[in-house]
TORKOL-4160 file (C-alpha; in steps of 0.2 Angstrom, whole numbers, padded with zeros to 4 digits, m for minus):
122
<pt num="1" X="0048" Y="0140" Z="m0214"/>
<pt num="2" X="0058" Y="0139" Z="m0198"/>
<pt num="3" X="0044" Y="0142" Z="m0187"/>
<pt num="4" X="0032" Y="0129" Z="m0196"/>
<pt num="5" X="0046" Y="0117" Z="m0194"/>
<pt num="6" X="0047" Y="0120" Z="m0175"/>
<pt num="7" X="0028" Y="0120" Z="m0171"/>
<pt num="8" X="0026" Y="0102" Z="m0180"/>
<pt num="9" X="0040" Y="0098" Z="m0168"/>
<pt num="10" X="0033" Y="0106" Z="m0152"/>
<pt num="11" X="0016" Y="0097" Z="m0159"/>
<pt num="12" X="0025" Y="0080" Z="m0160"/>
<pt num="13" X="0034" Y="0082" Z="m0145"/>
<pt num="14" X="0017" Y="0085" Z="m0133"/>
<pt num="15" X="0006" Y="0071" Z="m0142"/>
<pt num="16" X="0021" Y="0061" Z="m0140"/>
<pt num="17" X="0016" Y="0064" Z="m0120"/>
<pt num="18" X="m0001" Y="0064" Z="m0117"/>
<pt num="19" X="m0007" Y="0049" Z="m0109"/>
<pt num="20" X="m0018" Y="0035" Z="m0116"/>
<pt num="21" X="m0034" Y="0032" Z="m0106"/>
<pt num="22" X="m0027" Y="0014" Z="m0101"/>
<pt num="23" X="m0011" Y="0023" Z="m0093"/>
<pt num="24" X="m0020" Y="0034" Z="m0086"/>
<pt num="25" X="m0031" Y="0021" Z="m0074"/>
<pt num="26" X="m0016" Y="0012" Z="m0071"/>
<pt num="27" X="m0007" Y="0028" Z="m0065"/>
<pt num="28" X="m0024" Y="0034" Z="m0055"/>
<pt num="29" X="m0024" Y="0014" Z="m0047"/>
<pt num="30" X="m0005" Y="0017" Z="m0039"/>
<pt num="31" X="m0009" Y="0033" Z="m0033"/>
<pt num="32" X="m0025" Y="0025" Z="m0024"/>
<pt num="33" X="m0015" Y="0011" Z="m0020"/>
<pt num="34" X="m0002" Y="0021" Z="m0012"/>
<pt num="35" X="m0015" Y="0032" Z="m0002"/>
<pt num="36" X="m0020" Y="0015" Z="0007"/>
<pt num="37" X="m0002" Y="0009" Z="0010"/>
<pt num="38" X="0001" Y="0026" Z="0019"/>
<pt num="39" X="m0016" Y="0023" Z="0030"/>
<pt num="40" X="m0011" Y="0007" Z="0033"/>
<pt num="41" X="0006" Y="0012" Z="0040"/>
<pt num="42" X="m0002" Y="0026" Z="0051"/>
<pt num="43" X="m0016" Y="0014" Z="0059"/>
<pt num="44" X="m0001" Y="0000" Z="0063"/>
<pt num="45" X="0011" Y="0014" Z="0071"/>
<pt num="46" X="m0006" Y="0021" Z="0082"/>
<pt num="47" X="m0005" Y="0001" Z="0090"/>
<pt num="48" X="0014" Y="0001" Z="0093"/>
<pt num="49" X="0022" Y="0007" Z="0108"/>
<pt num="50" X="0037" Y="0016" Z="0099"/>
<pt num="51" X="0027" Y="0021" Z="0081"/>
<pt num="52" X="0045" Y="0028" Z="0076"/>
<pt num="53" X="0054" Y="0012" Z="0077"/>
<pt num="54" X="0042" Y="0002" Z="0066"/>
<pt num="55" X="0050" Y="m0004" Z="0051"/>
<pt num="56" X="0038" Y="m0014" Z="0039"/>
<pt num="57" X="0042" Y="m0025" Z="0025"/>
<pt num="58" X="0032" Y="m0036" Z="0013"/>
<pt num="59" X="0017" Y="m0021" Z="0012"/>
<pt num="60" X="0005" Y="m0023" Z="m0001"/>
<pt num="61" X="m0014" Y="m0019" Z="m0006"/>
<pt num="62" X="m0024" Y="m0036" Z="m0007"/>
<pt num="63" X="m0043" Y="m0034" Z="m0015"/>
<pt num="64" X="m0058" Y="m0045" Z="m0007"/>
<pt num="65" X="m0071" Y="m0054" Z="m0017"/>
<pt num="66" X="m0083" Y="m0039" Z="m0012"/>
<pt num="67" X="m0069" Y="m0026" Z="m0021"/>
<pt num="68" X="m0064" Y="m0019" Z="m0005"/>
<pt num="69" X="m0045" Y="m0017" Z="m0004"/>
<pt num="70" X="m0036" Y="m0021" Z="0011"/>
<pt num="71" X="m0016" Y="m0018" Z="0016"/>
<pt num="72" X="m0007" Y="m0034" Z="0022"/>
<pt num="73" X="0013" Y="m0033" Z="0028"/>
<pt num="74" X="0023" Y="m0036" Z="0040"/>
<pt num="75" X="0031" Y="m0025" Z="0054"/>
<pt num="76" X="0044" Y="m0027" Z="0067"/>
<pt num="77" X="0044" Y="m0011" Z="0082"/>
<pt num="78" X="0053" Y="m0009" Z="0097"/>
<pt num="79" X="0045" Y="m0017" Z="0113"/>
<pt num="80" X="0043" Y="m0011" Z="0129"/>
<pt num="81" X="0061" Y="m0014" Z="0132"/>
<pt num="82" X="0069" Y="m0006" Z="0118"/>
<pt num="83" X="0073" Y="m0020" Z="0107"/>
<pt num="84" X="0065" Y="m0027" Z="0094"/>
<pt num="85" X="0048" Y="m0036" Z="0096"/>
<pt num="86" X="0051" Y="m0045" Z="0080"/>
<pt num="87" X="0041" Y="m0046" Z="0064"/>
<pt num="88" X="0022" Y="m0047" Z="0066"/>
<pt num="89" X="0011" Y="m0046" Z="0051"/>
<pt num="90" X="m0004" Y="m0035" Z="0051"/>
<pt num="91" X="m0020" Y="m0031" Z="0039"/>
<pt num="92" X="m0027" Y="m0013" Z="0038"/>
<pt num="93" X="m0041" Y="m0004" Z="0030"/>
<pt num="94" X="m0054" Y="0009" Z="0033"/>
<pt num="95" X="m0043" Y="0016" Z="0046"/>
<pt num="96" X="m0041" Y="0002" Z="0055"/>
<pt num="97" X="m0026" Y="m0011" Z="0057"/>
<pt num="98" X="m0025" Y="m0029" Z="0064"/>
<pt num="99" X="m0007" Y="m0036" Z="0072"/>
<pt num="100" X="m0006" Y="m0054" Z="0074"/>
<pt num="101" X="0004" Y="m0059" Z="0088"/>
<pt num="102" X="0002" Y="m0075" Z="0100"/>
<pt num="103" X="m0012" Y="m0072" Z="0107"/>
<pt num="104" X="m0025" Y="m0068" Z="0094"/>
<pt num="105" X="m0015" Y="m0080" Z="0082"/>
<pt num="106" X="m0031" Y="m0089" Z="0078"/>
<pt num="107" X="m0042" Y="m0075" Z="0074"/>
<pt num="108" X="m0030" Y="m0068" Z="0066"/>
<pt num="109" X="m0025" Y="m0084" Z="0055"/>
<pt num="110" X="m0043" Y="m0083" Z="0048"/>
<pt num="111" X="m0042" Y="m0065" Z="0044"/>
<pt num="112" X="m0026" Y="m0064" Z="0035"/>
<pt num="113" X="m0032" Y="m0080" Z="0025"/>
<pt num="114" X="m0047" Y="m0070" Z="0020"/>
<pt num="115" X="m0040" Y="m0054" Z="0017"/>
<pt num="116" X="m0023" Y="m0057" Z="0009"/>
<pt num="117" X="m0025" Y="m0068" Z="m0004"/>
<pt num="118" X="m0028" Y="m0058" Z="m0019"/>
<pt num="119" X="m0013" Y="m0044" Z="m0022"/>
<pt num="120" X="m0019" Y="m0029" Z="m0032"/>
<pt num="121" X="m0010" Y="m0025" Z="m0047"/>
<pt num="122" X="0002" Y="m0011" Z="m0044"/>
């Protein structure tokens, strides 16, 4: 009797744990999600002068119109000087980063506008 008693509860216990189809896509889409946040931040330290410095904020994974999912944040890194350049954002993907800063602030403008508008549900 005892062990019928304990395999209906090692039996309850693991149904109890498996995971529904739904949370299973959800959990699958915050590992993608966080794959392209990590190749996000790699791309943005290979454009900084001190990559060890950066410190980003606001990072999140935005989804185009065409599906293609795109990284947009914020990142302040040290300058040539040693202080801080202050907080520029930045739009990755594909192995690829865009920082804004004064003198592509137009382009750049455009881009974020078009890239950063639809957050991915995470």
């Amino acid at each position: 009797m005892k062990r019928i008693v304990s395999a209906a509860l090692v039996l309850a216990v693991i149904s109890g744990c498996a995971e529904s189809a739904e949370e299973k896509a959800v959990r699958q889409e915050k590992e993608a999600n966080s794959s392209l946040e990590i190749d996000a931040r790699l791309a943005v330290e290979a454009q900084l002068r001190d990559p060890a410095s950066a410190k980003f904020e606001e990072v999140a994974v935005y989804k185009g119109a065409d599906g293609s999912k795109r990284v947009c944040g914020f990142v302040n890194a040290a300058n040539a000087f040693g202080g801080m350049a202050g907080r520029r954002p930045f739009v990755a993907g594909n192995g690829s980063a865009f920082i804004g800063n004064p003198e592509n602030a137009a382009e750049f403008r455009l881009v974020w506008s078009q890239a950063c508008q639809l957050r991915q549900e995470s």
